[in-house]
C-alpha positions as a Markdown table, in Angstrom:
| # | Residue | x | y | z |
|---|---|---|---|---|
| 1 | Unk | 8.2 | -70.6 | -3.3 |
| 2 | Unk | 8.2 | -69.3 | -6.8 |
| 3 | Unk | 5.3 | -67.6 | -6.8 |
| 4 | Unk | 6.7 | -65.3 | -3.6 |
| 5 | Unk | 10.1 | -64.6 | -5.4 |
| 6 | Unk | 7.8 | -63.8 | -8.4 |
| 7 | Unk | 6.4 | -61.3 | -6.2 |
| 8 | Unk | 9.0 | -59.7 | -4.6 |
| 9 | Unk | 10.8 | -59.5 | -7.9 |
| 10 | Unk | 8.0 | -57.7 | -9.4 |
| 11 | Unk | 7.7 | -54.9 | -6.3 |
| 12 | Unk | 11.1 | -54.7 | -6.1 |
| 13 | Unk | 11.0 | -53.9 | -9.9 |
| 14 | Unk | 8.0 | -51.5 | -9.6 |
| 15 | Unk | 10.0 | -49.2 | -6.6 |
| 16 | Unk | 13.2 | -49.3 | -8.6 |
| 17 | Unk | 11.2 | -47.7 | -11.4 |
| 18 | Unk | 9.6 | -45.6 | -9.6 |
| 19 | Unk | 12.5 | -44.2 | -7.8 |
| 20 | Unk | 13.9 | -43.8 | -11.5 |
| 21 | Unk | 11.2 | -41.5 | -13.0 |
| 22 | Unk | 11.3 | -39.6 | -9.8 |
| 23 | Unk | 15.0 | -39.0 | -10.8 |
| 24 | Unk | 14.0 | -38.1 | -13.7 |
| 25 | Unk | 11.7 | -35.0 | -12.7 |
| 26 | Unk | 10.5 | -34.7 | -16.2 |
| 27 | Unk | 7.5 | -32.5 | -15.6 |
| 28 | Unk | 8.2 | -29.2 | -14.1 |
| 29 | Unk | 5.0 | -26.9 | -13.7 |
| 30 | Unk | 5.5 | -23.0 | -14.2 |
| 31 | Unk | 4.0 | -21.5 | -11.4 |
| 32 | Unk | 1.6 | -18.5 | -11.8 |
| 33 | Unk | 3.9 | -15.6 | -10.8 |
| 34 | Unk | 6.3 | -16.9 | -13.6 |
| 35 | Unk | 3.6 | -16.8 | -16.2 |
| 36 | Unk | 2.3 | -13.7 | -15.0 |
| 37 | Unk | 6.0 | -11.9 | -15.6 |
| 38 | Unk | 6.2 | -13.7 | -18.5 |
| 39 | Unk | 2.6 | -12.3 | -19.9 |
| 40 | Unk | 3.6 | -8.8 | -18.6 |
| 41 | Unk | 6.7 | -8.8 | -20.2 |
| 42 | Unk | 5.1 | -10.3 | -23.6 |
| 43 | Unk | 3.0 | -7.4 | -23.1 |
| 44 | Unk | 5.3 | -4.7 | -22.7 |
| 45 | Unk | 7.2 | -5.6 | -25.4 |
| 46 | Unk | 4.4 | -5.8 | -27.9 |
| 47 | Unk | 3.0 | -2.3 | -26.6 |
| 48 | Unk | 6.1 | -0.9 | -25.8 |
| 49 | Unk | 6.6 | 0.3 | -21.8 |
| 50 | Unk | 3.6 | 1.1 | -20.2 |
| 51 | Unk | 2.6 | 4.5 | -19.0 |
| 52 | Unk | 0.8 | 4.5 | -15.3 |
| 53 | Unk | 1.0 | 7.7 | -14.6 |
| 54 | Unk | -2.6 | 8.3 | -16.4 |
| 55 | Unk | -4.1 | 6.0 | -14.2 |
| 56 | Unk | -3.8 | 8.5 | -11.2 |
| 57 | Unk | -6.6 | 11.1 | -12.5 |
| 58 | Unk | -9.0 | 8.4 | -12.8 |
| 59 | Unk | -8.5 | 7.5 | -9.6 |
| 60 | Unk | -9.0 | 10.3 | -8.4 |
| 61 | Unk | -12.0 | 11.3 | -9.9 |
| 62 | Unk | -13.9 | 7.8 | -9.1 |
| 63 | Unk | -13.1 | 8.4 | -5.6 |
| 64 | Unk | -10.4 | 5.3 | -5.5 |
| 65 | Unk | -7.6 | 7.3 | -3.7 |
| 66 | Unk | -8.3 | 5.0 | -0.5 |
| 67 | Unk | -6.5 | 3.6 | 2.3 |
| 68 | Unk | -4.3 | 4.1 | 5.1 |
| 69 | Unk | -1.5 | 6.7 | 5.2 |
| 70 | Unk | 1.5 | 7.4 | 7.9 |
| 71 | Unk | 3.6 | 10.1 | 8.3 |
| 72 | Unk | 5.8 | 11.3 | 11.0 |
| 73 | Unk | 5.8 | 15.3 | 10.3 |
| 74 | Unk | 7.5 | 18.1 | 12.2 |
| 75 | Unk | 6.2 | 19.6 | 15.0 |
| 76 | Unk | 6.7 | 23.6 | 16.2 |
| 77 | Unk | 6.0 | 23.3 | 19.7 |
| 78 | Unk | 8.1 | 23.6 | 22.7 |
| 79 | Unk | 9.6 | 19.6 | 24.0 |
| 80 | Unk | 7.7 | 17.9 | 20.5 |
| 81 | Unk | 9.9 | 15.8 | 18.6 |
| 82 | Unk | 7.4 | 15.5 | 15.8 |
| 83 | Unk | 3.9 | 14.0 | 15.0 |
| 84 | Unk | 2.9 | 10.7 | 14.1 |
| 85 | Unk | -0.3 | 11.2 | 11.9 |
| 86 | Unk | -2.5 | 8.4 | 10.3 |
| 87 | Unk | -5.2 | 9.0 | 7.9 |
| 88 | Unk | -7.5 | 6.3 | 6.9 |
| 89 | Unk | -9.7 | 7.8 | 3.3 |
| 90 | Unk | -12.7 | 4.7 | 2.6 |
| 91 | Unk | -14.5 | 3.8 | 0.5 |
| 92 | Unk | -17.7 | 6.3 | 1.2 |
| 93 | Unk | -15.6 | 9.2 | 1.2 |
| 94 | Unk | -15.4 | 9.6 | 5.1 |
| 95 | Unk | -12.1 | 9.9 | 7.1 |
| 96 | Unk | -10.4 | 9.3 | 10.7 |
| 97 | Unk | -7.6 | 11.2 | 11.3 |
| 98 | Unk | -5.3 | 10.3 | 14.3 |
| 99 | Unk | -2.9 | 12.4 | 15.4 |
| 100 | Unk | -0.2 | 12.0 | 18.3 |
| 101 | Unk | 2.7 | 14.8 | 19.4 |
| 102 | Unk | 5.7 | 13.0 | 20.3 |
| 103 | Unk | 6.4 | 14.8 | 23.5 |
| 104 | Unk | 5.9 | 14.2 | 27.1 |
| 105 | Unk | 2.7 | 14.2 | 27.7 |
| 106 | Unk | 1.2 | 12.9 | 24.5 |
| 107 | Unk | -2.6 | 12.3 | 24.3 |
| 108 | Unk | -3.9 | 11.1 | 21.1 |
| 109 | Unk | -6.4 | 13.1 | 19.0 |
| 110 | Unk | -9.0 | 12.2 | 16.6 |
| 111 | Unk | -11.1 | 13.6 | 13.7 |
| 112 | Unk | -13.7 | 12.3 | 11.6 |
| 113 | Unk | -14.9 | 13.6 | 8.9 |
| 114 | Unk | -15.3 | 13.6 | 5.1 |
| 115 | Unk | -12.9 | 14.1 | 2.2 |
| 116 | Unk | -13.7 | 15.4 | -1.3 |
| 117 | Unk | -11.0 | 15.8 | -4.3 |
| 118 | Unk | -10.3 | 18.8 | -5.7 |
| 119 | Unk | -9.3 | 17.7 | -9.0 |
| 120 | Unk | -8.1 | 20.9 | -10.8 |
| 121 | Unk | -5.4 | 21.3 | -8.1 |
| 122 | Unk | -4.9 | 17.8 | -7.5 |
| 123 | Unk | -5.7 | 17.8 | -3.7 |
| 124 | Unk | -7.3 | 16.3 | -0.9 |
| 125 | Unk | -9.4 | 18.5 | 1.3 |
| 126 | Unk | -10.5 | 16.6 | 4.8 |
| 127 | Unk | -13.3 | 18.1 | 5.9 |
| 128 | Unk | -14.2 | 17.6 | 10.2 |
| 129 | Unk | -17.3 | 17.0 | 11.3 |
| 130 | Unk | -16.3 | 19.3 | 14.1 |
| 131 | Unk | -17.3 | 22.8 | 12.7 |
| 132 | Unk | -14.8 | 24.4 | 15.1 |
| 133 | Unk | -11.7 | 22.6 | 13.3 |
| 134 | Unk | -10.2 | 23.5 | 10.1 |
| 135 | Unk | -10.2 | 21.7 | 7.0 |
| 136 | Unk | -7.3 | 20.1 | 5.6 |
| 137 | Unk | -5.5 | 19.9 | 2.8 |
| 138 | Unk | -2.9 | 17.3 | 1.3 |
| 139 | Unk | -2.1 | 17.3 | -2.0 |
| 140 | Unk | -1.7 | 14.1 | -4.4 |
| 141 | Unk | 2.3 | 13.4 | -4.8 |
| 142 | Unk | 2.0 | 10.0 | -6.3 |
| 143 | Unk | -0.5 | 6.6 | -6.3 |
| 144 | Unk | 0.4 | 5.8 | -2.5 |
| 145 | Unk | 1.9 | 9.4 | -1.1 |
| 146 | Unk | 0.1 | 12.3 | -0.3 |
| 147 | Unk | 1.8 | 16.0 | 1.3 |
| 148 | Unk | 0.4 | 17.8 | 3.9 |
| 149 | Unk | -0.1 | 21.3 | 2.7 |
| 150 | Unk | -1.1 | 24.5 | 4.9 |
| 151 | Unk | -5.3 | 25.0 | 5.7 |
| 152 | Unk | -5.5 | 27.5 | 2.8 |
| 153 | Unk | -3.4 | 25.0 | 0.3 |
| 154 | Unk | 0.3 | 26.5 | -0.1 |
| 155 | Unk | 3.3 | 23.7 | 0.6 |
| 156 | Unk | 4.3 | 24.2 | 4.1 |
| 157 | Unk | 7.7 | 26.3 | 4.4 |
| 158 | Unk | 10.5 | 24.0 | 4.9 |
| 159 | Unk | 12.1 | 20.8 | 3.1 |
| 160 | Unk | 8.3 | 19.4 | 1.7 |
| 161 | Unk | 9.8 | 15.5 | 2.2 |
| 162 | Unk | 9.1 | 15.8 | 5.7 |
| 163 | Unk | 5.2 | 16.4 | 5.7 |
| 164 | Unk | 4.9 | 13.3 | 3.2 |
| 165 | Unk | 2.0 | 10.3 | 4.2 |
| 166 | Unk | 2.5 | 7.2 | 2.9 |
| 167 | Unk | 0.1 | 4.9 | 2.0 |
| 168 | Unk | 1.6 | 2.0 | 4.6 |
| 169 | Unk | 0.4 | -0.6 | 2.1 |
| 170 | Unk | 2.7 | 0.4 | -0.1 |
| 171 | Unk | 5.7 | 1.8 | 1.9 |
| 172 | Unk | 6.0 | -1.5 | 4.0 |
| 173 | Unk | 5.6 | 0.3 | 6.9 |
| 174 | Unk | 4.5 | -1.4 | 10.1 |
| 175 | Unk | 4.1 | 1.8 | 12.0 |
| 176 | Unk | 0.8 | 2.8 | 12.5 |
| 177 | Unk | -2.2 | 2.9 | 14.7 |
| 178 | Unk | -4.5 | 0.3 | 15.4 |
| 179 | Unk | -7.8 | 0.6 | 17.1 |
């Protein structure tokens, strides 16, 4: 009979402690996005605030400018409410443009092509595989925006915000074409 109290006093004595040092909580574990800030923000202080905006050129002269952009832009014709347009730029300098008039009979058009950067002007030209259609232009507003500009590269007339594509990485926006 003694040696079972003996027992059950010892487990009862091993839970209590243990329910102790889990009160405790004595070892709390940064995670990795809290050392990361704290590493950025170590680093920003000893080099002062950091300057991205030189980052863009390089970009653009590796060929990195890639990825998927959205815009909804105006649209000049009679019963269109505008145009959804989604560019995808890749990797091996080839694009697919889709392009869909919001209007009442709206059929979906694509292009394929490839892009090159013009990078004296900063811009964008898509160039179709199509020889009948134009090239484009869009010029480099920021890292994840580009603006439409007109086929011989002047800013379309007209408040420029509304012929912005947005890299929908970036933007958080869910509206775009899938195929």
């Amino acid at each position: 009979m003694k040696i079972l109290g003996t027992n059950i006093t010892k487990k009862l004595f091993l839970i209590g402690f243990g329910i102790f040092l889990s009160s405790l909580n004595v070892a709390v574990a940064e995670t990795d996005k809290e050392i990361q800030e704290k590493a950025l923000k170590a680093r920003e202080l000893q080099h002062g605030t950091m300057d991205h905006s030189a980052h863009l050129g390089s970009a653009v002269s590796v060929g990195k400018f890639r990825g998927v952009f959205y815009g909804y832009l105006p649209c000049h014709e009679k019963d269109c409410g505008g145009i959804k347009m989604t560019l995808s730029l890749n990797a091996k300098n080839n694009y697919l443009l889709v392009i869909q008039p919001a209007k009442s009979q709206n059929r979906e058009s694509f292009e394929k092509g490839r892009y090159e950067w013009d990078e004296k002007e900063g811009v964008a030209i898509l160039i179709p595989n199509k020889e009948a259609a134009p090239e484009r232009r869009l010029a480099i507003k920021d890292d994840s925006t580009l603006l439409y500009l007109t086929n011989d590269g002047s800013h379309v007339s007209g408040d420029r915000e509304r012929y912005l594509l947005q890299r929908t990485d970036q933007a958080n926006n869910r509206e775009m074409h899938i195929h």
